[in-house]
C-alpha angles and dihedrals in degrees: 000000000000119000119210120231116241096016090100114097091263113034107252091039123098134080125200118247139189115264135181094269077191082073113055131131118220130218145155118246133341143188106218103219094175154278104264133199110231082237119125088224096052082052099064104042117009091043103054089049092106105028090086082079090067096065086050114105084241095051090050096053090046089050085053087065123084099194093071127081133226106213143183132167117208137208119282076350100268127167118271100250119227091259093055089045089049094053087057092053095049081049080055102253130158098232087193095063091058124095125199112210117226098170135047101264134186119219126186092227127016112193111200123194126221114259119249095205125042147153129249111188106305093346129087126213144224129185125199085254085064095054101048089054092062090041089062081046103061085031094072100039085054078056083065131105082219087059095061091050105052125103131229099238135143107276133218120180113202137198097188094104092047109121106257099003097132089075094059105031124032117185114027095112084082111050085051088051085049092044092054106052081052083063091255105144113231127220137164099230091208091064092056136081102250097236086067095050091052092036082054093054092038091061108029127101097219137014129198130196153132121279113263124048101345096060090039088076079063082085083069086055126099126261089236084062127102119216128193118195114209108217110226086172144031085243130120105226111203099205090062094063094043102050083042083057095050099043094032097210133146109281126186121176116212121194105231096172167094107172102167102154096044119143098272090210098047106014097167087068085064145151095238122198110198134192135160108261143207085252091054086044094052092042094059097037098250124132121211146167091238107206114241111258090235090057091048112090087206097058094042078053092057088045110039095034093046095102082057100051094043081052086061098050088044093050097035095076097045091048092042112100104273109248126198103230105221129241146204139180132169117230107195095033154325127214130220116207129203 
């Protein structure tokens, strides 16, 4: 089987496989919308990268048929959970029209609509169709009784309630404890709706994070905002200077780190050990004795802990349920929309 390429969840991700061709579904016509990682950062770039196609006089007739699916696959074929839903419908989606295969399924036609946002080799790219999408976005969360109530205020988004996340991170408490003696307000986004988290970046002066998908919702900030990315990895994310260039706001990137056991083919998966450092002190005008690493237990736990750990994220995948990934070609044609 043929893969082709850009329908993965980034755009240079994705990979064809064999599948039981006893065992395929039929139907008419489709408009691939993307397969999506159940991953708030995804979310919020690589998902919306086709849905440009949906405010195009072709997209809203097709919509107006109801013979023709809206379709999207998803990673390890979990469900699309109510917050991911929720970001389609702020980008002005009919969540009803769209349709999640489960199954490998054969459709006489598969339009598939350009990305708006795609990687050439170490950049990533936007086009003017992305960033309408995230206008409308942040349009209709200003529409919101939440909007009107939120303050302008300093802003720190924090992982440290995420469910598992020691085994990944060590450290952060710290840096949000630091961020908050210097008057950032702290918030777990996941425990909030999402039209208060974007109303929140829309609205704060500045917002603090750690590089990944925390800092990612900085493309719903201002461009009078000033972010500062907090590095958890000597690592340049791509995403962080392309999402800097659309908004346009101040961006300052902050080591925070000394990951040295991190995975060396996929560092941005960890594990991340975080402190605040002498360049996070300077930056904010602070002066402070910092503590040697050698001397922190939570740092001799990171290092000494770390095969375990890595043990952890070996072992997680082959204990988790098997799961069959869906499918779908089309076997007259395919179209490609600019």
């Amino acid at each position: 089987m043929c893969y082709i390429p850009g329908t993965g969840y980034t755009d240079t991700g994705g990979c064809s496989y064999e599948f039981d061709a006893s065992n395929v579904e039929s139907a008419g016509r489709c408009v691939f919308l993307g397969t999506f990682n159940i991953c708030y950062g995804h979310a919020i770039t690589d998902a919306l990268k086709r849905l440009w196609f949906l405010d195009t006089e072709e997209g809203r007739n097709l919509i107006l048929d109801d013979s023709v699916d809206f379709v999207y696959i998803t990673s390890c074929n979990d469900d699309m959970p109510q917050w991911h839903m929720k970001v389609f419908e702020l980008a002005g989606v009919d969540v009803s029209r769209i349709k999640h295969i489960r199954h490998t399924t054969k459709y006489k036609e598969i339009i598939i609509p350009d990305n708006s946002l795609f990687k050439e080799p170490g950049l990533l790219f936007y086009t003017d169709e992305f960033r309408e999408i995230i206008e409308k976005i942040k349009d209709n969360v200003r529409r919101t009784a939440c909007y009107e109530m939120t303050p302008s205020l300093d802003l720190y988004f924090t992982r440290t309630a995420l469910k598992d996340i020691s085994v990944r991170e060590t450290g952060e408490k710290s840096i949000e404890k630091f961020f908050k003696k210097e008057g950032f307000k702290v918030y777990s986004p996941e425990k909030l709706p999402l039209e208060e988290q974007i109303s929140l970046l829309m609205k704060c002066n500045r917002f603090a994070a750690t590089e990944g998908s925390c800092s990612h919702a900085s493309v719903f900030c201002d461009s009078s905002a000033e972010v500062i990315i907090l590095r958890k990895v000597d690592n340049v994310n791509s995403y962080s200077a392309m999402i800097s260039d659309l908004v346009g706001h101040r961006t300052v990137f902050i080591d925070v780190n000394h990951s040295i056991m991190t995975n060396k083919t996929a560092p941005v998966v960890g594990p991340f050990y975080l402190y605040v450092t002498k360049e996070l002190h300077d930056y904010l005008g602070q002066s402070s004795f910092i503590i040697p690493l050698s001397l922190r237990p939570s740092y001799l736990a990171y290092r000494y802990f770390c095969p375990i750990k890595k043990e952890y994220y070996r072992l997680k995948p082959l204990l988790a349920p098997r799961r069959i990934i869906p499918t779908f070609k089309s076997y007259i044609e395919y179209h490609l929309h600019h």
